[in-house]
N, C-alpha and C positions, 0 to 999 in steps of 0.2 A: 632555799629550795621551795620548789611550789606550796602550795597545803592543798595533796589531796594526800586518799587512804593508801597505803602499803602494806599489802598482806605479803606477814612473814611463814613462810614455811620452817620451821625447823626439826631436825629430827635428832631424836634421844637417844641416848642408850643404857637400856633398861636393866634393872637387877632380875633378873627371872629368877634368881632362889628369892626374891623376896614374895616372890608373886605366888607361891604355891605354897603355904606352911605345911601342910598335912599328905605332901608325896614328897615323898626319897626325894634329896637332893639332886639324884643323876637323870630325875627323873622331872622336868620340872613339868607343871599342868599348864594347858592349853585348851580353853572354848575351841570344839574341832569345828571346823567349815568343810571337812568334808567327811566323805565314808569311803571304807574300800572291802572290798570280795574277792577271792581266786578260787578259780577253777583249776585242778590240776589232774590230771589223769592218773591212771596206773599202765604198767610195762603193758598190760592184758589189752586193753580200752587203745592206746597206743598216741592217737591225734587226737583234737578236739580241732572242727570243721565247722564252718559257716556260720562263725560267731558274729552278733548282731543285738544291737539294743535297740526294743522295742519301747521301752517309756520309760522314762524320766532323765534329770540333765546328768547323765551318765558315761563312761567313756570308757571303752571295751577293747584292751592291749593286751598283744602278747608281753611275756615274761624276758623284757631285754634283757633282763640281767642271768639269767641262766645261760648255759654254751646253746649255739646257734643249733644243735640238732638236737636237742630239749626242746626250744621255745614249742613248736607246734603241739606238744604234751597238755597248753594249758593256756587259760584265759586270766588275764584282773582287770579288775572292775574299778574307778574309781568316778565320784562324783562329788557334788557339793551335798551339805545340810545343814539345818539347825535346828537350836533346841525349844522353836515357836511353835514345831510340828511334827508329826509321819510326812514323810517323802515315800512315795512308791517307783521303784524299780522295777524293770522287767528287762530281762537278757534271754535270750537262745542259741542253743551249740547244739552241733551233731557228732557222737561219738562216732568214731572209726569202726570201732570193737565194740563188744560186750562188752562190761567185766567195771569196775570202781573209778569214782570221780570224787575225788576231797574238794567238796565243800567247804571254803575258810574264810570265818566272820572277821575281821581287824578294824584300824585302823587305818590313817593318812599316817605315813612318814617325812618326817620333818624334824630338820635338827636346831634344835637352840643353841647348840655350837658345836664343835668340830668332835664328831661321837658321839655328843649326847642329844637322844631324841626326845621330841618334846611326850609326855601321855597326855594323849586327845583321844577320850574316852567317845563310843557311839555305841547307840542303845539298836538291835535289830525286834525285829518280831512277824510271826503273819509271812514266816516261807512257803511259799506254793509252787510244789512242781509238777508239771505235768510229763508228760512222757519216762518219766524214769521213778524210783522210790529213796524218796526223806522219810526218815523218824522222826517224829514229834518238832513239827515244825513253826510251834506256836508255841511251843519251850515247855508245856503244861505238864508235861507226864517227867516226872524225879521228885529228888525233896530238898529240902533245905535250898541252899543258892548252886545245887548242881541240875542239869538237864537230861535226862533219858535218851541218849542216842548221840550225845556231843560229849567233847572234849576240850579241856581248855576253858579259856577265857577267864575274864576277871572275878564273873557271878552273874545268878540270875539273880532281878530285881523282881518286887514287886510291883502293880500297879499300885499308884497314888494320885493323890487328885492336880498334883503337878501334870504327872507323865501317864497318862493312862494307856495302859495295852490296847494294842490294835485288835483284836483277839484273848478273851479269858485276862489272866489274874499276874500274866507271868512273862516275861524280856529277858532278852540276853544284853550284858553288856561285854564287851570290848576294845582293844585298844591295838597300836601296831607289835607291840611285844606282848600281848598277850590275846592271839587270837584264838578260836574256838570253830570245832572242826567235825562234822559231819560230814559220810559218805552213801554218795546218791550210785544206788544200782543203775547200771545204763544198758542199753542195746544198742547192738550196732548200727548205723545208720540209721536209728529212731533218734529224729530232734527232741531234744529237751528244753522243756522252758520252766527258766525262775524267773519267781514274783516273789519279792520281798518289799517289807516297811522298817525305815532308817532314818533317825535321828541325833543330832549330838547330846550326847548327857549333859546335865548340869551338876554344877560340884558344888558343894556344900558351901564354900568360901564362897560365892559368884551372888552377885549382887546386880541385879537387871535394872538399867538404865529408865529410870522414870519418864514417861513420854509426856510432850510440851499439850495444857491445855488451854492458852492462852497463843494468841497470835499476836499482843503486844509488849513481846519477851526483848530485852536488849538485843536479843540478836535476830530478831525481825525488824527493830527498827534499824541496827546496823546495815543488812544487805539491802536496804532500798538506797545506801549510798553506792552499793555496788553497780552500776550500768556497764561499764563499760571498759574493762581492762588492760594488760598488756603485761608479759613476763620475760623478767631480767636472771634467764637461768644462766645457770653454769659458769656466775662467776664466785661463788662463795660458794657452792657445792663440792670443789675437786678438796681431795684428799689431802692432807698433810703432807709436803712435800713436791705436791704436784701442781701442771698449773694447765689450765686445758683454755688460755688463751683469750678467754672473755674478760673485759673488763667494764667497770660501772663507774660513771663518774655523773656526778649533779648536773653537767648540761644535758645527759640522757633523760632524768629525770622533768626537766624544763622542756626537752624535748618531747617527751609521752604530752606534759601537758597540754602542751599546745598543739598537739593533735588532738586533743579533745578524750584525751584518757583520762578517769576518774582514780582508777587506783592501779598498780604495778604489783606483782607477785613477786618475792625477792627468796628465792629458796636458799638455806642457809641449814650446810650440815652441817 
């Protein structure tokens, strides 16, 4: 066979009760990449109309999964984050009616296997709304790890020189089972707009990847052999049992070369 480089792809499968020592087993922890929000009305308030996100990488859906003459009762929110920053949000809806709209801080859901979801913990802070009325929206007014005007959730944190509040001394955190829940007074046909800051927590076991200060690291001198490649999928990827009709044999390989390919990607689950 020629001698050039062959980058192998392979994929694992991982113990996730090994990954989390210090959450419930059913429970296992997850660095979140994203955040999420809902909006839900009450019987009174009725629709929520002309929902719209104004900033950040956000994405603003009805509630499929409720029966279809529910969904228009109510907005979620989901987006990316992490725990390098505050991310700032902004969404706007127009009630129907007067009358209460639940506010609900969570989590992304995502399951580590069939029923159990993973907790991917995110930190809020720095709620502003306009058009309608939140309580204590910067979390400051309660005591201990409860908040003034909310419910739920997993606890208020304090600011640390890790994670510092966007706002005063004091954050909410959450996750998708245990969200935390505030309701904003509305009027009818007056739009409302939230502005919120959202981050993923860091958990205690999590250990942040040290960044390269050298640019003559083995694997800077490796990629300069990379120029130019070519990928041999889908013949070691299919399933046990399966066979999706690709095949690889050494003159393929003989063949990349002599086209002038340096290295071949060979995915292998």
């Amino acid at each position: 066979m020629p001698r050039f480089i062959v980058s192998i792809c392979v994929v694992l499968a991982i113990g996730w009760s090994d990954l989390a020592t210090s959450i419930a087993a059913d429970h296992p922890w997850k660095m979140a990449s994203g955040g999420r929000f809902d909006l839900k009305a009450d019987q009174a308030v009725g629709e929520l109309r002309e929902g719209a996100v104004e900033q950040g990488n956000v994405r603003m859906d009805r509630m499929n999964w409720l029966p279809a003459n529910q969904q228009a009762a109510g907005f979620t929110m989901n987006g990316s984050v992490t725990h390098r920053g505050w991310r700032t949000w902004m969404v706007k809806f127009t009630p129907a009616n007067s009358g209460t709209v639940a506010l609900s801080l969570m989590g992304p859901w995502e399951e580590a296997s069939k029923g159990v979801i993973f907790r991917q913990d995110v930190l809020w802070d720095a709620i502003e709304v306009t058009g309608a009325t939140l309580e204590n929206g910067s979390f400051e007014n309660g005591s201990g790890k409860t908040a003034t005007g909310w419910a739920g959730g997993v606890e208020i944190v304090s600011s640390s020189s890790e994670t510092q509040a966007v706002e005063g001394q004091r954050l909410a955190r959450t996750w998708h089972n245990a969200a935390m829940t505030s309701n904003l007074k509305v009027t009818g046909g007056k739009p409302v707009q939230i502005k919120l800051s959202v981050r993923a927590a860091v958990h205690p076991d999590f250990t942040e990847m040290p960044r390269l200060t050298s640019r003559d690291t083995p694997a800077h001198k490796a990629v300069k052999r990379f120029a130019k490649g070519t990928n041999f999928g889908n013949y070691l990827e299919a399933p046990k049992g399966q066979d999706w009709g690709a095949k690889c044999t050494p003159e393929d390989f003989r063949s990349a070369k002599a086209e002038g390919f340096d290295h071949v990607r060979l995915p292998i689950a």
